[in-house]
C-alpha positions as CSV (number, residue, x, y, z in Angstrom):
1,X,-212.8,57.8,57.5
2,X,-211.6,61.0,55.3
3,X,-213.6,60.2,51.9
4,X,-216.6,57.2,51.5
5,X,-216.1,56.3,47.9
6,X,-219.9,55.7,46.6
7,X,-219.0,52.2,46.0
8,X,-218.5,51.4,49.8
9,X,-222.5,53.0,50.2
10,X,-223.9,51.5,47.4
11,X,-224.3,48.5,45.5
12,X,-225.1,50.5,42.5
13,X,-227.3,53.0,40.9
14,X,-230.1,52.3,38.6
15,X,-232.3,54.9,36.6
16,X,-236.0,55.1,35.5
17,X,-237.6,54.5,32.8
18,X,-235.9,51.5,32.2
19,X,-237.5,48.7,29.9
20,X,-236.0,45.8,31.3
21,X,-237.6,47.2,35.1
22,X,-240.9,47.2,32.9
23,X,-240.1,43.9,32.2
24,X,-239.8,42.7,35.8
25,X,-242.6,44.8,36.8
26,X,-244.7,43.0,34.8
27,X,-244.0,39.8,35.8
28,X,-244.6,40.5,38.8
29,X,-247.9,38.5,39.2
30,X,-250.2,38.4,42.1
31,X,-249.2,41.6,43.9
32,X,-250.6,44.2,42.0
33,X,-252.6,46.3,44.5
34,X,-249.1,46.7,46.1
35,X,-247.2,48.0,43.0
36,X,-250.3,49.9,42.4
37,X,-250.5,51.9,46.5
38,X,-246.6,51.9,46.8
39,X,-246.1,53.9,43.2
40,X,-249.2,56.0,44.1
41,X,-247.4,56.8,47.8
42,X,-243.8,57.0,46.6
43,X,-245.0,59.0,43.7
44,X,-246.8,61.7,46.4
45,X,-243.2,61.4,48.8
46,X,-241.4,62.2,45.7
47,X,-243.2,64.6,43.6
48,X,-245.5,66.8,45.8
49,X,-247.3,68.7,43.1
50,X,-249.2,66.1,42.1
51,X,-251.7,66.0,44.6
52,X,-252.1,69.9,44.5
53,X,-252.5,69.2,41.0
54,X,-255.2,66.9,41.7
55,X,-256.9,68.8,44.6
56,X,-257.1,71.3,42.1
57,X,-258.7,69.4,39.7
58,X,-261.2,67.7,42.2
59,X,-260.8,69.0,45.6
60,X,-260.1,72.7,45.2
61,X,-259.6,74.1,48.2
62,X,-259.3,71.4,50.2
63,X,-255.6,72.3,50.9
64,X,-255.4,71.1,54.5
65,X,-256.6,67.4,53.1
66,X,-253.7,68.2,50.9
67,X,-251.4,69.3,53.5
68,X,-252.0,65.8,55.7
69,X,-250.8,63.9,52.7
70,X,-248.1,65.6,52.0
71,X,-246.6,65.7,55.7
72,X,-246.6,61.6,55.5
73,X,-242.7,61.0,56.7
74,X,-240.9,60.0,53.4
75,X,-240.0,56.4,54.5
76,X,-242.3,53.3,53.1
77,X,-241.8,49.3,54.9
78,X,-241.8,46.2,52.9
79,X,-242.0,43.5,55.6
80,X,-242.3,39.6,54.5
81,X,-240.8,36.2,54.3
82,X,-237.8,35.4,52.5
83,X,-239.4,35.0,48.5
84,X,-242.7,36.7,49.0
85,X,-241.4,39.8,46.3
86,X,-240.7,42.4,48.4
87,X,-237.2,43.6,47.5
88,X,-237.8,42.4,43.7
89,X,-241.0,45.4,44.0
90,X,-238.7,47.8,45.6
91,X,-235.7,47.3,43.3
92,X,-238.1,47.9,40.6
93,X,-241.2,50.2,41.5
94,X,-239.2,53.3,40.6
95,X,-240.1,52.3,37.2
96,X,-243.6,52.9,37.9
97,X,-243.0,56.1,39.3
98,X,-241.0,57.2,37.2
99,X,-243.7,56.8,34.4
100,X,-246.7,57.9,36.6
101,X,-244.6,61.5,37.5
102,X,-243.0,61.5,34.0
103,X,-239.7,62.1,36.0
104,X,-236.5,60.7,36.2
105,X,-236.3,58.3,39.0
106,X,-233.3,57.1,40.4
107,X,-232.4,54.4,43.0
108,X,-229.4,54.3,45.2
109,X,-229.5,50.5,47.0
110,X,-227.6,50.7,50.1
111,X,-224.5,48.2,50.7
112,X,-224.8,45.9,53.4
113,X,-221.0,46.6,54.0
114,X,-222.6,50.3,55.1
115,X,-223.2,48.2,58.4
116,X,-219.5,49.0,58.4
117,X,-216.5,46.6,60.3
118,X,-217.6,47.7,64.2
119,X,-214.8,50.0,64.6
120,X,-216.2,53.4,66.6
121,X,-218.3,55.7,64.5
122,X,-218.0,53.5,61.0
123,X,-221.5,53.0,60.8
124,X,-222.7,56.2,61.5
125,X,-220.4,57.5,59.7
126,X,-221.2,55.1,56.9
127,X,-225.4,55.7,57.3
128,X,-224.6,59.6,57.5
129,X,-222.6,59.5,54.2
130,X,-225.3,57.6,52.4
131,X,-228.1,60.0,53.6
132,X,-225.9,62.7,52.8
133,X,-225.4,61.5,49.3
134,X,-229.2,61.6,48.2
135,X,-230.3,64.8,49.7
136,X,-227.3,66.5,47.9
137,X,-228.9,64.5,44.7
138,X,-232.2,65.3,45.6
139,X,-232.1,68.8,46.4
140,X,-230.8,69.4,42.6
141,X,-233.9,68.0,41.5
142,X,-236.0,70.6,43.5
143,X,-237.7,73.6,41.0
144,X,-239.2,76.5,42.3
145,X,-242.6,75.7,40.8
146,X,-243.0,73.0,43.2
147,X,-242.6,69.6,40.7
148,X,-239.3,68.1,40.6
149,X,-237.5,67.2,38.3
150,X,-236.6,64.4,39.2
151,X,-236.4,61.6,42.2
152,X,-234.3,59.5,44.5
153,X,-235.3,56.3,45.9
154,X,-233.0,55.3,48.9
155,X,-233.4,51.6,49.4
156,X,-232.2,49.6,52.4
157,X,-232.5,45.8,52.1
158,X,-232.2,43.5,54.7
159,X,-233.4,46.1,57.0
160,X,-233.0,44.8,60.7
161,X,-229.2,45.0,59.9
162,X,-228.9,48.9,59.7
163,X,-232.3,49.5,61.8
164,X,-232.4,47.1,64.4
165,X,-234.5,47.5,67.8
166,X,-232.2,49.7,70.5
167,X,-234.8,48.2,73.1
168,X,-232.5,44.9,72.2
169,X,-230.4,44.2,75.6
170,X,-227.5,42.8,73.4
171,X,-227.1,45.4,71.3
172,X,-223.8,46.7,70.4
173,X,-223.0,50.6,71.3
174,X,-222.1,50.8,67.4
175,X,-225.2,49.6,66.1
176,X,-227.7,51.9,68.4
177,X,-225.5,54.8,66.7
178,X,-226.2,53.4,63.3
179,X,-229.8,53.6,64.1
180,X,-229.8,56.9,65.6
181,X,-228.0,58.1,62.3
182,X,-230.6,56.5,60.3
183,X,-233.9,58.2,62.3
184,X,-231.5,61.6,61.6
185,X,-231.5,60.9,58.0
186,X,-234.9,60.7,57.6
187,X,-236.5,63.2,59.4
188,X,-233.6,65.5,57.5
189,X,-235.2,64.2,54.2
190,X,-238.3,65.3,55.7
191,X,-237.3,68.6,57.1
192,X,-235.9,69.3,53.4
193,X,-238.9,68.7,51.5
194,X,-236.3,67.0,48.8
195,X,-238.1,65.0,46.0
196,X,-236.3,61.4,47.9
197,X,-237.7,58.8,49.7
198,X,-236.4,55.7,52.1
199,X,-237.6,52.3,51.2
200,X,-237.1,49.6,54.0
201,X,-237.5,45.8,53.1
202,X,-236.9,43.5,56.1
203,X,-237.5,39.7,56.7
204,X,-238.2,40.8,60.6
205,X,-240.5,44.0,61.0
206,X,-240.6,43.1,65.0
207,X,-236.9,44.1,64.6
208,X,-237.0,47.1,63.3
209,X,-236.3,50.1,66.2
210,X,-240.1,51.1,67.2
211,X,-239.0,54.8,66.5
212,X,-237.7,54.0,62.5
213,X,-241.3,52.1,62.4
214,X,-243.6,55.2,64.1
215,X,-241.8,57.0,60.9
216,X,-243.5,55.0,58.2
217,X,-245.9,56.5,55.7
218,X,-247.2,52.9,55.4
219,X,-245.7,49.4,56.3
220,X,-246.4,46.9,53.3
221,X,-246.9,43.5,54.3
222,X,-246.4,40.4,51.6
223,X,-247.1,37.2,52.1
224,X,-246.7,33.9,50.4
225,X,-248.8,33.6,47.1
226,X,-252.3,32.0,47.6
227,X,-253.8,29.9,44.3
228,X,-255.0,32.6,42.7
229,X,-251.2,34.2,42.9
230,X,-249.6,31.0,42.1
231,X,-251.7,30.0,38.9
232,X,-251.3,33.8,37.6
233,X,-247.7,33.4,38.0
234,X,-247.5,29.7,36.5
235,X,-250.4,29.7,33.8
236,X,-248.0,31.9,31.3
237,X,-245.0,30.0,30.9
238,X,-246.8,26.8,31.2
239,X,-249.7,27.4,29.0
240,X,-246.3,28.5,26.1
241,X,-244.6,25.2,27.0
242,X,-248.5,23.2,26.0
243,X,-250.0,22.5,29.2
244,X,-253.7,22.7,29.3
245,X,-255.3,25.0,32.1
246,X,-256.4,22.2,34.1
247,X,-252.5,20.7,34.1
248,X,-251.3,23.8,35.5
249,X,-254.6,23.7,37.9
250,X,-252.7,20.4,39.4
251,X,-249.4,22.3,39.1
252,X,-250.6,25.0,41.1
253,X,-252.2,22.6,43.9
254,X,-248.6,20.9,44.4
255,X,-246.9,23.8,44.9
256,X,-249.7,25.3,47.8
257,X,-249.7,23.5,51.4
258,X,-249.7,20.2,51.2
259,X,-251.6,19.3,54.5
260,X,-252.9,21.8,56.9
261,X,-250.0,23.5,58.6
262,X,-247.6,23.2,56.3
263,X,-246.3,26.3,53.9
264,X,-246.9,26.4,49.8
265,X,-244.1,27.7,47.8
266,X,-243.1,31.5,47.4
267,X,-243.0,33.9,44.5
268,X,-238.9,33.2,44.2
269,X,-239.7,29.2,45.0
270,X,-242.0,29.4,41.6
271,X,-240.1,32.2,39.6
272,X,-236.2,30.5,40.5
273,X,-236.9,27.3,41.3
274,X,-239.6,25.5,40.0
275,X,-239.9,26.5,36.6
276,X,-235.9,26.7,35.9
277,X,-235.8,23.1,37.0
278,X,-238.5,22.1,34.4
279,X,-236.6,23.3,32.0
280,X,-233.2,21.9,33.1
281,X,-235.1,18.6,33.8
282,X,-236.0,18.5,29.5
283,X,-233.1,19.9,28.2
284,X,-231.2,19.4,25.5
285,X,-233.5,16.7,23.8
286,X,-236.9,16.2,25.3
287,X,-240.0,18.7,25.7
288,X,-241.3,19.7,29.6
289,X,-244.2,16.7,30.0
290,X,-246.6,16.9,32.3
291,X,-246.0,14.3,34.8
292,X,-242.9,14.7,34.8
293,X,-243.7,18.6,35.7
294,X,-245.7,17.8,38.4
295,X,-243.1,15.2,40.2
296,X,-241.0,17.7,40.1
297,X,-243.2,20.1,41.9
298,X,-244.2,17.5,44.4
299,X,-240.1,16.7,45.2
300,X,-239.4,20.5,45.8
301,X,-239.4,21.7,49.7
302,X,-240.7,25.4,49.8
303,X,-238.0,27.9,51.5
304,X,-238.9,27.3,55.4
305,X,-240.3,30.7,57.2
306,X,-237.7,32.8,58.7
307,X,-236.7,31.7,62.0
308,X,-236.0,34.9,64.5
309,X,-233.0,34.3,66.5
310,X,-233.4,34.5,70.0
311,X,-229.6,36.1,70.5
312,X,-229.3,39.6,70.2
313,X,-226.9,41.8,69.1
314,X,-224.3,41.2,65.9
């Protein structure tokens, strides 16, 4: 493989600020002390001088405090069920840091066909290449008086596919390679000192290899929305279609666990299910009514947990 074209590594390239990521970020309901500790971390990963800045201000001389923080590996893990907002936060935080740094942020997701075809060396080749790509970006954003001048976010969705376990008997020679390229990557964004970082999302963090996890500044774990989540993210749009807070009250209870044992709905089950279908349900030429809204609610089956398959390898 003479030349990777960046389209084969990744799915695209977004920049921050961006309004419409403000947008998104601010619907995002319900998981606000995780925006908040993931900018704040991936802020530090990417722009180093703020927490001297801040030492300075508050903490002078405490530079080996400083020091700890800033030798955190740059690699963050957002680990959940399918529709709990991970990879809808990570697609999107760069926003956020973007604004916080008053930086340029910019995200590189990387293509699930970077898993490459199985022929020998593709994926690491393919891993390499991506990793290769945002320290040559990053290191241009580097400035001698310590802030940079901008970021990368690497960000690798649907994790376990790129970073599975090498403790899995099954596991194909190509795909322990892939990982070891991977665990290379990182530790030479580290070594660099390159305003970058490595996001993970994965539906299975017992799958990811035990040395990408050890590597973790923090591992983020999101879960399915309690009622407090769900009526944040329902009492907007249902409160501008008329319903009275106590409506969306019953709303919000048929959407939760309906007897003990069972699941409620996720963020994506509320966000691209549920309230699409209300509207879909009225339109052209009746209003969303109540009852109806709450039938519907009652007839939808949440997404069911992710099941771990007991195969290994591809």
């Amino acid at each position: 493989m003479d030349h990777i074209a960046l389209d084969d590594l990744f799915d695209r390239r977004l920049t921050f600020p961006d309004m419409a990521a403000s947008r998104r970020l601010q619907r995002m309901v319900g998981v606000d002390e995780a925006k908040s500790r993931l900018t704040k971390i991936l802020g530090i990963l990417i722009n180093p001088q703020g927490p001297r800045t801040w030492a300075d201000r508050f903490h002078r001389g405490a530079t080996t405090l400083v020091e700890y923080v800033e030798r955190r590996p740059p690699l963050v893990v957002l680990a959940g069920d399918v529709g709990t907002g991970k990879t809808e936060l990570a697609e999107n935080v760069g926003e956020a840091v973007a604004r916080q740094e008053g930086i340029e942020v910019t995200l590189y997701p990387v293509s699930l066909s970077a898993r490459g075809s199985g022929r020998v060396g593709e994926m690491t080749q393919l891993v390499t290449a991506a990793f290769d790509h945002a320290l040559g970006a990053a290191v241009k954003l580097k400035r001698p008086s310590g802030k940079a001048s901008g970021g990368i976010i690497l960000l690798v969705d649907e994790a376990d596919a790129l970073t599975q376990s090498r403790e899995e008997g099954q596991m194909h020679h190509e795909d322990r390679a892939g990982v070891n390229a991977f665990i290379r990557g990182v530790d030479r964004m580290a070594e660099k000192h390159v305003p970058a970082a490595v996001i993970l999302c994965t539906n299975r963090l017992s799958a990811i290899d035990p040395a990408v996890r050890r590597r973790a500044a923090d591992v983020f774990i999101f879960e399915r929305p309690n009622d407090v989540q769900r009526q944040a993210v329902l009492q907007g749009p249902l409160t501008e279609a008329g319903f009275t807070t106590a409506q969306v009250t019953k709303i919000v209870g048929a959407t939760g666990p309906r007897k003990d044992g069972d699941i409620g709905f996720t963020f994506s089950d509320l966000t691209q299910r549920l309230l699409p279908t209300l509207v879909l349900d009225a339109y052209p030429d009746k209003p969303i009514a109540f009852d109806r809204a709450l039938a519907i609610a009652a007839g939808i089956v949440p997404t069911p947990p992710f099941r771990e398959s007991k195969a290994g390898g591809r």
